[in-house]
Structures are given as structure tokens and as C-alpha cells.
N, C-alpha and C positions, 0 to 999 in steps of 0.2 A: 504494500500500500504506500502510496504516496502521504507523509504524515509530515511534508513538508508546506500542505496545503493549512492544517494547523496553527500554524506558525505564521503565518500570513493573516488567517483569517483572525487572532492573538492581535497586532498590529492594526489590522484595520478598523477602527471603532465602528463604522458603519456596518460593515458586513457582521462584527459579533455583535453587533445591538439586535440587528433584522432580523440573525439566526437564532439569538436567543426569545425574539417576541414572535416568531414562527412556531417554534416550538413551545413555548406557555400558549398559545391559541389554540394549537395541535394540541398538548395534553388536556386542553379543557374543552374541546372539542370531543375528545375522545373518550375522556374518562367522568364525565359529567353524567350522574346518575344511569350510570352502568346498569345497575338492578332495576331499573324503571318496569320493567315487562316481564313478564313470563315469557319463556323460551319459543321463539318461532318454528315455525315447523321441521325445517330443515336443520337446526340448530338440537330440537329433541334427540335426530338420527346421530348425533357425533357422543350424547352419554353411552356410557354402558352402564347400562341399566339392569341387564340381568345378570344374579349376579350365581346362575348355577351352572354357567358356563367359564373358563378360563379368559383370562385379556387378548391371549396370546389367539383364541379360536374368533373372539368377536372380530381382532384385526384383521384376521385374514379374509374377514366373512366382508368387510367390506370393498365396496365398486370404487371409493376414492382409496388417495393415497393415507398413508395412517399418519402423516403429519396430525393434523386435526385431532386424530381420535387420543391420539400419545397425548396432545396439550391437552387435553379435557381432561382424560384419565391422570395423569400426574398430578393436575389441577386438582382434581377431585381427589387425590390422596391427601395432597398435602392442606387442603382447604377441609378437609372433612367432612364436604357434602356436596350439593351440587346446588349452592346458592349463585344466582347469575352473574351477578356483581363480580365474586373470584373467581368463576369459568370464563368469562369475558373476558377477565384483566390481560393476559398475553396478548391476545388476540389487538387488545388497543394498543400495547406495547407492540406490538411488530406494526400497528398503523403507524405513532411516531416513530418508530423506526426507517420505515420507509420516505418519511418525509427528509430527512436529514442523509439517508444512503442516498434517494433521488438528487441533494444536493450535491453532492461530493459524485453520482457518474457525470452530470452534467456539467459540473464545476473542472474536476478533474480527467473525467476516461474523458469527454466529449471536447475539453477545454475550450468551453464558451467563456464569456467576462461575467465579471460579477454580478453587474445588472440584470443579465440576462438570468442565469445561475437565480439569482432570488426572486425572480419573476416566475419563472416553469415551478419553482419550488413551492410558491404560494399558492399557486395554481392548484398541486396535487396539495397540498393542506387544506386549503378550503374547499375542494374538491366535495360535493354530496356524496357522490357514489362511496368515496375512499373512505369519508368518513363512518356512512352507515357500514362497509364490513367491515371495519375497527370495531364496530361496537357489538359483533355478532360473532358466536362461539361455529365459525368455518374458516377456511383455508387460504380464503382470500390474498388479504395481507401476507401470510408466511407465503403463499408463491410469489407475490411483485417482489416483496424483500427479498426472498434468496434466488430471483430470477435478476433484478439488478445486480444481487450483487455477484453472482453468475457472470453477468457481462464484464464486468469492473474484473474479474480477477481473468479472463480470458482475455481480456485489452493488455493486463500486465503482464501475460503469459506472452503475446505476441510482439510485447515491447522487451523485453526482456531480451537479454546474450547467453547469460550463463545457465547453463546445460541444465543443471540440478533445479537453481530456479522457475526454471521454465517447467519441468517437470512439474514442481512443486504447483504454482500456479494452471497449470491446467487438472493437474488432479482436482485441487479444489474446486476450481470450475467446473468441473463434469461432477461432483458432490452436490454443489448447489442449484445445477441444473434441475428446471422445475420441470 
């Protein structure tokens, strides 16, 4: 990763004022009464709910990938129940996360300018669609995040010289290939 971009955006007062009132708008966009509703339909399918079968036989029993199913189930272990509010939480945590990786491919793998860079970025923050599956226990968000950051690490796989690097960088890239 390029963590030279850091450093830069450290210096610049404007771009970490924007980045940081991007992101309080984005976490309160996203995490603002989380438990408001009862579970949507499609959001029911990702508990495992019955519990006289194995984790291991539900995930396989599903048509999606078991990203989803694994963050509920973990969720629901360490939350100790399946109240919505802590099933959701990752789910809006990979939405601001996506907002901030969207900055840094556009910022960095794409090297647009800054203005531009915090323009597309507000974009996908304020963004409806982005916001509602932040706020919904599905997949959404975890595939743009590790689908960007998929591209970001195969960009540095293909800028890259040294042999191992490069390895490196494309393994991981074909890891977070969505």
C-alpha cells in the first residue's frame, strides 16, 4: 500500500478536515438507530436459526457466498443473541469502510486530485442505495469493500518489480476477489 498518501493527506488541512466530516456523516448515516426495525426478509435468511443442525451444514446449504452468514453467526456468538442493532453493526462498519477505501483507489490506484478524490467520495457517502445496505445484515458492502480493495492490491501487483512482491500482491488480490 501506498501509506505515503497519509502523510500528505496529515499536511493538508483541507483534505483531513473533508475526510474527517465525511466520515462523522458516514458513521451517523450508518449507524443511527440501527435496531429501528425488525429484520427484512432477506436479512431473516443470513441467521441460523436452527439450531439442531451444525454451522458448518447451514453454510454449505446456502446459494450465497458465506461471507454474510460467518458475520451474523460470529455476530450472534459474541453478541448473544440476534438483536438487530449488533447483527447490523459490521455490516455499517464495512459501509464506512468502503467510503474511505473508495477514497484512497480513486485518490491513489486511479491518481485523480484531490478535489476530484473528495467529490466521487461524497458521492458514495451520501449515496441512498450505499447507505440502506450498510444498514442491512447482507453482503453488500463486504463485496464493494473487498472488491475495491481487490483492484487497489492488483494495481500494486502490476506496478510493482520485485518478484516476491508481486506474488504477494496478487495472491491477495485473487483472496479478495469478490
Amino acid at each position: 500500500m501506498d501509506f505515503k498518501i497519509f502523510e500528505k493527506i496529515k499536511k493538508n488541512k483541507f483534505e483531513f478536515i473533508s475526510l474527517l466530516l465525511i466520515g462523522v456523516v458516514s458513521i451517523f448515516l450508518r449507524f443511527t438507530d440501527l435496531g429501528f426495525h425488525h429484520y427484512y426478509g432477506d436479512e431473516v435468511k443470513t441467521l441460523f436459526l436452527r439450531k439442531d443442525k451444525s454451522a458448518f451444514d447451514f453454510l454449505m446449504e446456502q446459494r450465497k457466498g458465506p461471507i454474510q452468514f460467518l458475520i451474523v453467526w460470529v455476530t450472534e456468538k459474541l453478541s448473544g443473541g440476534f438483536d438487530e442493532f449488533y447483527i447490523r453493526i459490521p455490516f455499517a462498519v464495512f459501509g464506512v469502510l468502503l467510503v474511505y477505501i473508495f477514497y484512497y483507489f480513486v485518490r491513489v490506484t486511479l491518481n485523480y486530485n484531490r478535489n476530484i478524490s473528495l467529490f466521487s467520495t461524497i458521492l458514495v457517502a451520501l449515496n441512498g442505495i450505499y447507505i440502506a445496505f450498510s444498514r442491512t445484515a447482507q453482503y453488500q458492502m463486504v463485496y464493494l469493500v473487498f472488491g475495491f480493495l481487490s483492484l487497489i492490491l492488483f494495481k500494486k501487483f502490476l506496478d510493482e518489480s520485485a518478484k516476491f512482491k508481486r506474488i504477494i500482491f496478487f495472491s491477495l488480490a485473487t483472496f479478495f476477489l469478490p
